[in-house]
GUGUFI-108416 format. One record per residue: residue in one letter; y, z, x of N, C-alpha, C in turn. Coordinates in Angstrom, 1 decimal. Example, Ala and Ser with C-alpha at 12.3 -4.5 7.8 and 13.67 -1.06 7.14 Angstrom:
SITE residuo nnorth    nup  neast canorth   caup caeast cnorth    cup  ceast
SITE       A   -5.7    7.8   13.2    -4.5    7.8   12.3   -3.3    7.8   13.2
SITE       S   -2.2    7.1   12.8    -1.1    7.1   13.7    0.0    7.9   12.9
***
This chain:
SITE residuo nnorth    nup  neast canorth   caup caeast cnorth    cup  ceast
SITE       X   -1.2    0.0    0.8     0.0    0.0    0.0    1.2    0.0    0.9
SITE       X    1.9   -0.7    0.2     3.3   -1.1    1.5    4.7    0.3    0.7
SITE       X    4.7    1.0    2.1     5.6    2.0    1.6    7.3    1.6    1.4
SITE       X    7.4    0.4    2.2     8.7    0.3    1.3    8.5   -0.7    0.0
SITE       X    8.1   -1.4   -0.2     7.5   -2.0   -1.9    7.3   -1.2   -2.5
SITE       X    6.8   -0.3   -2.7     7.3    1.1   -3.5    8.4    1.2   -4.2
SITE       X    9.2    1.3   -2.9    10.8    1.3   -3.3   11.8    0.6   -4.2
SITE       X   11.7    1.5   -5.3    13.2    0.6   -6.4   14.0    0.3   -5.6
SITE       X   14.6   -0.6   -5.6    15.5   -1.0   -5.0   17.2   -0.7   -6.2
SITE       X   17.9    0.5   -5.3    19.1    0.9   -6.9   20.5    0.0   -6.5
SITE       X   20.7   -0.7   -7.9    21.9   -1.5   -7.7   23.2   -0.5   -7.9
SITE       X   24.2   -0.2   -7.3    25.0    0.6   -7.3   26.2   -0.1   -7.9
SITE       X   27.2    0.7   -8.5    27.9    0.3   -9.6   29.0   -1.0   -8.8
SITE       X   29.4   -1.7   -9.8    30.4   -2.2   -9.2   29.4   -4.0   -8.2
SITE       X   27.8   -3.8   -8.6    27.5   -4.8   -8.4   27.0   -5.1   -9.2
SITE       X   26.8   -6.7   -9.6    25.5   -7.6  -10.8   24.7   -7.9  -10.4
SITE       X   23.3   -7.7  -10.7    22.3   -8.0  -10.5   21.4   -9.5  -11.7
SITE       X   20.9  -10.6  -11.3    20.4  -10.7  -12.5   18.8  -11.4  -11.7
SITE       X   17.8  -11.2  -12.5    16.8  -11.7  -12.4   16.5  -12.6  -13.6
SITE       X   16.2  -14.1  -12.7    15.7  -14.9  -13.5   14.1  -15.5  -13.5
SITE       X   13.3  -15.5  -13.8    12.0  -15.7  -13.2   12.0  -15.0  -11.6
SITE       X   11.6  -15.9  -10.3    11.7  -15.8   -9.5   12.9  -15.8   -8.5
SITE       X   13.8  -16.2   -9.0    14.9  -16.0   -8.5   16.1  -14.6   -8.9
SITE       X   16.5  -14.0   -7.7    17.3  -12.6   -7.9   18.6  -13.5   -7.0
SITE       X   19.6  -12.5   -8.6    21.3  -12.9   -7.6   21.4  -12.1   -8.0
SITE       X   22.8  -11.8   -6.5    23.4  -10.1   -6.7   24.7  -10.9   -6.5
SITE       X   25.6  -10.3   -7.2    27.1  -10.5   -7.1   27.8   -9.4   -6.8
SITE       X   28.6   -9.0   -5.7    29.4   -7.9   -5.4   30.6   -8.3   -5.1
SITE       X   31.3   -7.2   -4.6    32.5   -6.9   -4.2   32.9   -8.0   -2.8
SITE       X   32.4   -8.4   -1.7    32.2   -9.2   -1.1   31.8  -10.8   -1.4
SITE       X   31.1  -10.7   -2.2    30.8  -12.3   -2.3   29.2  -12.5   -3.2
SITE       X   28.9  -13.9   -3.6    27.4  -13.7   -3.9   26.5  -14.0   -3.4
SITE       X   25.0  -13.5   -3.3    23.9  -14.4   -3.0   22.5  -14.4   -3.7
SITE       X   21.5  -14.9   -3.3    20.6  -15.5   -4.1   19.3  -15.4   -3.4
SITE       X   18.0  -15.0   -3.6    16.7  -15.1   -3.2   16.0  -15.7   -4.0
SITE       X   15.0  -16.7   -3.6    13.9  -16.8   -4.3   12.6  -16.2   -4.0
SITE       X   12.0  -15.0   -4.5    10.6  -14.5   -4.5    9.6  -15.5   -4.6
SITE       X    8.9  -15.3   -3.6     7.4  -16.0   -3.1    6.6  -15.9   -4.7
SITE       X    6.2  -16.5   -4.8     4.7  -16.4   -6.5    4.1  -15.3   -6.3
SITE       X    3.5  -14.8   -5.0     2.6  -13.8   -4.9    2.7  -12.6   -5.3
SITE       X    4.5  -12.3   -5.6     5.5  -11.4   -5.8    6.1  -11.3   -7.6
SITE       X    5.9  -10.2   -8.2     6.5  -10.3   -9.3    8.0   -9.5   -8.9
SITE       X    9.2   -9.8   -9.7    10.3   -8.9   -9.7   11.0   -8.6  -11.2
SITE       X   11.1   -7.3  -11.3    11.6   -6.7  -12.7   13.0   -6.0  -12.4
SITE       X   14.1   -6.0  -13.3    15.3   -5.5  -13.1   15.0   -4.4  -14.4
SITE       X   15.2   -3.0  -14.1    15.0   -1.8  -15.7   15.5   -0.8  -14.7
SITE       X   16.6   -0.3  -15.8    17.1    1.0  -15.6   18.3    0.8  -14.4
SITE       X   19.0   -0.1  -14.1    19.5   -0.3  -13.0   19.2   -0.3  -12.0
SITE       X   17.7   -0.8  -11.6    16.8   -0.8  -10.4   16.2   -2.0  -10.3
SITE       X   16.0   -2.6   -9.0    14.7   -3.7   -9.0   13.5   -3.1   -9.2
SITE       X   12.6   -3.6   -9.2    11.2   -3.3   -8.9   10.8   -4.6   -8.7
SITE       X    9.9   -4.1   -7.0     8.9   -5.3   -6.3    7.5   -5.0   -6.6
SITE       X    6.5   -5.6   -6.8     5.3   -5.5   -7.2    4.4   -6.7   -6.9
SITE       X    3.3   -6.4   -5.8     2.5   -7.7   -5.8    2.0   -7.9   -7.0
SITE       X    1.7   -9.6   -7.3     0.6   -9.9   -8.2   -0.6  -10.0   -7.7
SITE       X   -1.4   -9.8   -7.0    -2.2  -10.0   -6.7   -2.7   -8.5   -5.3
SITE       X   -4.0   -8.5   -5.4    -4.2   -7.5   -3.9   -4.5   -8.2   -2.5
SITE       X   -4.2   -9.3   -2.8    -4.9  -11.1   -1.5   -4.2  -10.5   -0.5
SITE       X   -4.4  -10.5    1.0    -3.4  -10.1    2.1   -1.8  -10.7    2.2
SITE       X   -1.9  -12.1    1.6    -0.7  -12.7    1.5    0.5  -11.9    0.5
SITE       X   -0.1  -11.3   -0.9     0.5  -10.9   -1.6    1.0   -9.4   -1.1
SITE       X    0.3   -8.9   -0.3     1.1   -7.6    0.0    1.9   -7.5    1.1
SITE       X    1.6   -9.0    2.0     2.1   -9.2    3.1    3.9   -9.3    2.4
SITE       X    3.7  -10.6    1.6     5.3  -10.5    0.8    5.9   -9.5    0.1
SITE       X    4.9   -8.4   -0.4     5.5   -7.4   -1.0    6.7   -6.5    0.0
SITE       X    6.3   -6.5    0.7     7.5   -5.5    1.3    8.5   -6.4    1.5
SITE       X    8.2   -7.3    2.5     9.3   -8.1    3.1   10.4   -8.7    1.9
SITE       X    9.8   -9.3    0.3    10.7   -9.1   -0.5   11.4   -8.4   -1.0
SITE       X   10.8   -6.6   -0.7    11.8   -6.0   -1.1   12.8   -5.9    0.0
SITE       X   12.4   -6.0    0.9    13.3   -5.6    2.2   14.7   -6.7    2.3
SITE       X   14.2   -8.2    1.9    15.4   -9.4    1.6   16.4   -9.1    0.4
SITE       X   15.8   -8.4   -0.6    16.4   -8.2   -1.9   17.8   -7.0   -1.3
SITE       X   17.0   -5.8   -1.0    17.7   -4.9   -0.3   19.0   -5.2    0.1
SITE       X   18.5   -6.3    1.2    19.8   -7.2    2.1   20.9   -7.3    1.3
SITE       X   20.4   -8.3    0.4    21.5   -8.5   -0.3   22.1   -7.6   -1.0
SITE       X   21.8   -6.5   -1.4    22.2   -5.7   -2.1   23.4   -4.9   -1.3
SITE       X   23.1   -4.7    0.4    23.6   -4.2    1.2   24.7   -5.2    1.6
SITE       X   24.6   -6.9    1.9    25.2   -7.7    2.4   26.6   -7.7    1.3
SITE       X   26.3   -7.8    0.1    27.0   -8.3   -0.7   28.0   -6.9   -0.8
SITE       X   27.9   -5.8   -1.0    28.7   -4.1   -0.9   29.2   -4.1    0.3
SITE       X   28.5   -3.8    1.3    29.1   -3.6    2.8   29.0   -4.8    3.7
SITE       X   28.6   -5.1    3.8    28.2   -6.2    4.7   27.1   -6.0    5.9
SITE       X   26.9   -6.6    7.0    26.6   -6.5    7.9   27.4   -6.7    9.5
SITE       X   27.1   -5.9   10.2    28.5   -6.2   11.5   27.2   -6.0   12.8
SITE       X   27.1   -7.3   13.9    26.6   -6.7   15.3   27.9   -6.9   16.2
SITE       X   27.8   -5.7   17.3    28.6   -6.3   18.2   28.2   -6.4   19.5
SITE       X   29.0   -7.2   20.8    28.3   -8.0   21.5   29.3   -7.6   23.0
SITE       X   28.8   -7.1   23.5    29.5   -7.0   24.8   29.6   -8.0   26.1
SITE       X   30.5   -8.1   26.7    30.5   -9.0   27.9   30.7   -8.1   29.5
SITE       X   30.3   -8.3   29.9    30.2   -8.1   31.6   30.0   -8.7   32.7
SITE       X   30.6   -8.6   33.5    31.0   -9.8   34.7   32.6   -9.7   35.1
SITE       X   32.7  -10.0   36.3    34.1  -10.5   36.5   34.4  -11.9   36.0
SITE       X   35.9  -11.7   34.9    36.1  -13.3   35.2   35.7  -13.5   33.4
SITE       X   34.6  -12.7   32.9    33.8  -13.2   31.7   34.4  -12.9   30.6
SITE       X   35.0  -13.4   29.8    35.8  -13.3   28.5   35.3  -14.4   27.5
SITE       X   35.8  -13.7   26.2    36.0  -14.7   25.2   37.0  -14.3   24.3
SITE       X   37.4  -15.0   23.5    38.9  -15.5   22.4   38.3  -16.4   21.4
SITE       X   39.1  -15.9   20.5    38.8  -16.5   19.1   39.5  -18.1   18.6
SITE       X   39.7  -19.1   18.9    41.2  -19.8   18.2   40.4  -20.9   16.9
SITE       X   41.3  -20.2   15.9    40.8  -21.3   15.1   39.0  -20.8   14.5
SITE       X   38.2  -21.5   14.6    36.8  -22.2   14.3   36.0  -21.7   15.1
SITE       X   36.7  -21.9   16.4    35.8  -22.0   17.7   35.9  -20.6   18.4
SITE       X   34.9  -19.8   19.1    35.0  -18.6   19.9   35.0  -19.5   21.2
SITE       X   35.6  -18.8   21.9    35.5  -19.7   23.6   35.3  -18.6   24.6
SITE       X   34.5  -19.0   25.4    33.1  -18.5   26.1   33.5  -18.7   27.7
SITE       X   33.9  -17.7   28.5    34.3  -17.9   29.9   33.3  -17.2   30.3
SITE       X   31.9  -17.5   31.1    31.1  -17.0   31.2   30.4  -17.0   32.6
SITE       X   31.2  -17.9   33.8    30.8  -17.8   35.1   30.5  -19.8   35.2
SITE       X   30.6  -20.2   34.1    29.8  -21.5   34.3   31.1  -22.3   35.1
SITE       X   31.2  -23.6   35.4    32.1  -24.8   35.5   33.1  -24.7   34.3
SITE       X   32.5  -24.8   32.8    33.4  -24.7   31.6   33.2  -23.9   30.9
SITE       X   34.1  -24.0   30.1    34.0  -23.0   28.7   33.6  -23.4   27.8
SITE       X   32.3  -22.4   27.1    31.9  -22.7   26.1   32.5  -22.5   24.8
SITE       X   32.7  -23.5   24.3    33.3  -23.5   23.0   31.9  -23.9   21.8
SITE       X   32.1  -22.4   20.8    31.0  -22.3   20.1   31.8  -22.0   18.7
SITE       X   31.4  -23.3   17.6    31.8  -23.3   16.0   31.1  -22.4   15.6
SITE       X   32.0  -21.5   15.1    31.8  -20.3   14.6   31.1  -20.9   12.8
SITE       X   30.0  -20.5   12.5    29.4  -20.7   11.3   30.0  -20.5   10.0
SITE       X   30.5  -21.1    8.3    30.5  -20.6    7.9   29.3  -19.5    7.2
SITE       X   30.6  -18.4    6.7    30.1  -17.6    6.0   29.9  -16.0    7.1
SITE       X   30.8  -16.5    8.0    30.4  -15.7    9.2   32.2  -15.2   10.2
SITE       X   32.4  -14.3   10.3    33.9  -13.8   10.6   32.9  -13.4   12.2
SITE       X   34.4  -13.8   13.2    33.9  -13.3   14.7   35.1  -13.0   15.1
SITE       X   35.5  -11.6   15.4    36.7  -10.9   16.2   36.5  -10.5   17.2
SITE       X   37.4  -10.9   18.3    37.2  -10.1   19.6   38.7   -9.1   19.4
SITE       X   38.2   -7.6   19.5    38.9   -6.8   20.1   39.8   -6.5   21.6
SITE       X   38.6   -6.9   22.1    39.1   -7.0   23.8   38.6   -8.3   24.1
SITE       X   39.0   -8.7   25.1    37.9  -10.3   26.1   36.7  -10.1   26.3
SITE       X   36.6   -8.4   26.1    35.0   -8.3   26.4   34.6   -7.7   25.0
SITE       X   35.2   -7.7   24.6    34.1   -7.5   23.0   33.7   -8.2   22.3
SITE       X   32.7   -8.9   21.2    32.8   -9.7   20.1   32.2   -8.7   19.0
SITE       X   32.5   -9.2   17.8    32.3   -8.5   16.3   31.7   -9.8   15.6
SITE       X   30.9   -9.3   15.3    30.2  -10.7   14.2   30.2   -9.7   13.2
SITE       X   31.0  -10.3   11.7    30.3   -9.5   10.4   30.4  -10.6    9.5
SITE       X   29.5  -10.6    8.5    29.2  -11.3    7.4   28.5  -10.8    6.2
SITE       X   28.2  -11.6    5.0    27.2  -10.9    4.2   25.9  -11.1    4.3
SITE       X   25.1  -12.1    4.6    23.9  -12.4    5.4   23.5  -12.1    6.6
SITE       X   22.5  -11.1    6.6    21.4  -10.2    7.3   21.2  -11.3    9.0
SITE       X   20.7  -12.1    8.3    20.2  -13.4    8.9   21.1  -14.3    9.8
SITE       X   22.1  -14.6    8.8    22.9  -15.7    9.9   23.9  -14.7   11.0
SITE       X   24.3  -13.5   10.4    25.1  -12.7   11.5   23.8  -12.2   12.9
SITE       X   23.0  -12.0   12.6    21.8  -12.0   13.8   21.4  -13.4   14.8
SITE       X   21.2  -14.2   13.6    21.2  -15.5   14.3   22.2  -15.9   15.2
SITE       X   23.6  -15.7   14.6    24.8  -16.1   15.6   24.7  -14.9   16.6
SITE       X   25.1  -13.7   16.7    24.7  -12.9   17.6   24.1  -13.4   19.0
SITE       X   23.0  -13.8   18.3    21.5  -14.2   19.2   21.9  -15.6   19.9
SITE       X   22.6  -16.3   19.2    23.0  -17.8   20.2   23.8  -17.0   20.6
SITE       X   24.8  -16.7   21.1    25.7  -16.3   21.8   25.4  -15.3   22.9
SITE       X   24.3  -14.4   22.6    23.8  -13.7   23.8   23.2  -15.0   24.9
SITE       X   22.5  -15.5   24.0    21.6  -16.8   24.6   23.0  -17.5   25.7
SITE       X   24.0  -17.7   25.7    24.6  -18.4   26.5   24.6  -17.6   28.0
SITE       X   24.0  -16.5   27.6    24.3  -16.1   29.2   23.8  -15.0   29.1
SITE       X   22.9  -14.3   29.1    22.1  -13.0   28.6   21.9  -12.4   30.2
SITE       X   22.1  -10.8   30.0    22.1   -9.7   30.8   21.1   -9.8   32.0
SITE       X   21.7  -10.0   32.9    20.5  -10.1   33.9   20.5   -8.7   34.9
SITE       X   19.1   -8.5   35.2    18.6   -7.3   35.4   19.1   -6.6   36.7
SITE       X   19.9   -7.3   37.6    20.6   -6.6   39.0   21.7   -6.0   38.7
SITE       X   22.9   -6.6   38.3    24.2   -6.0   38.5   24.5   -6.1   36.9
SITE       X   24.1   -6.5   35.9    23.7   -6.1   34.5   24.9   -7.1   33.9
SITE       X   25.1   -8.3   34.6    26.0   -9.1   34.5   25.5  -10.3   33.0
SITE       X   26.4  -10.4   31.9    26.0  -11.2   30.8   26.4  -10.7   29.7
SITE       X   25.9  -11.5   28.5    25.8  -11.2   27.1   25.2  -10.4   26.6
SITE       X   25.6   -8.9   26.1    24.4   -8.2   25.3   25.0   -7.4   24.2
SITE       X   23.9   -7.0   23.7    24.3   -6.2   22.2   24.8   -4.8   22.2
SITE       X   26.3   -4.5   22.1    26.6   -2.9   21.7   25.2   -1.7   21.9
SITE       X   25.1   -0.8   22.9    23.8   -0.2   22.6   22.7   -0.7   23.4
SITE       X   22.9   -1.1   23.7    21.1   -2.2   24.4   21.1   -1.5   26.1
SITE       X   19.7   -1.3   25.9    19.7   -1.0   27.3   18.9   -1.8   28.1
SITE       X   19.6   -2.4   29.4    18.9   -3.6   30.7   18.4   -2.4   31.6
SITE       X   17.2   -3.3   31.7    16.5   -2.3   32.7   17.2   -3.0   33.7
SITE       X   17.0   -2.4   34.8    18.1   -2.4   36.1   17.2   -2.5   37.3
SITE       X   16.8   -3.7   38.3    16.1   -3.8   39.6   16.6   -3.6   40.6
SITE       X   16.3   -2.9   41.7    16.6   -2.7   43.3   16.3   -3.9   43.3
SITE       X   17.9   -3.4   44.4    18.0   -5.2   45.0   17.3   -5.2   46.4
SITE       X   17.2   -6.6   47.1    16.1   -6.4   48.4   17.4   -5.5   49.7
SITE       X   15.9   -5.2   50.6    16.4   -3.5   51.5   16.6   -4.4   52.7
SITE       X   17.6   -4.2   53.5    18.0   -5.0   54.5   17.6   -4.2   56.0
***
């Protein structure tokens, strides 16, 4: 039995919920979004709560049981609060700036990367060495996150690169002279 499928999922005031067949939208204070539940998965809206419930006991069906409630969640949380990662830079020299569309990426290379910031997705830098990704999708704010570490990710000597608020680089002795 999947211990978070269990879980009602409670819509808190000030958001809409509607379930249509397989398809659940939540409308909030931020914006709207939409899931479609896998077949394997029934979903009920009563009492101001979802309820996830496999149809079936097949491994597939309970495999989606959680993970649907876990997406539904999302939205419930995306659409109220949002979601925010943030992304640190280190190096001499290594900055980024926001202009427009585009975040721009000084990252040790020849040029600067200039990266189209996704709709549906806000990116602030506080400092040259900070970035803020927030959005209402769980998904695409991780995803962008994740290409952007990808341009130059923490390397394990002088801990020089892209990485996540919080993250810890393991750290190598360098060679002994």
């Amino acid at each position: 039995m999947s211990r978070i499928g269990k879980k009602p999922i409670s819509v808190p005031a000030g958001v809409t919920a509607n379930v249509a067949g397989q398809e659940v939208k939540i409308k909030g204070a931020k914006g709207e979004m939409s899931f479609v539940v896998p077949d394997d998965v029934s979903v009920v809206l009563e009492n101001g709560a979802i309820a996830v419930q496999p149809r079936s006991q097949s491994k597939r069906a309970r495999s989606l049981w959680g993970t649907s409630r876990a997406r539904i969640n999302n939205l419930v949380i995306g659409t109220t609060a949002g979601f925010e990662k943030k992304l640190e830079i280190n190096g001499v020299g290594y900055k980024a700036a926001v202009a427009g569309k585009v975040l721009k990426l000084s990252l040790g290379y020849s040029h600067d990367i200039d990266y189209e910031i996704p709709a549906g997705v806000a990116i602030v830098t506080p400092k040259p060495t900070e970035i803020v990704i927030s959005g209402i999708d769980k998904q695409v704010v991780g995803q962008t996150a994740a290409e952007i570490r990808d341009y130059r990710g923490p390397e394990p000597y002088k801990g020089k690169g892209v990485k996540y608020a919080g993250e810890f680089i393991f750290r190598k002795e360098g060679k002994k002279k």
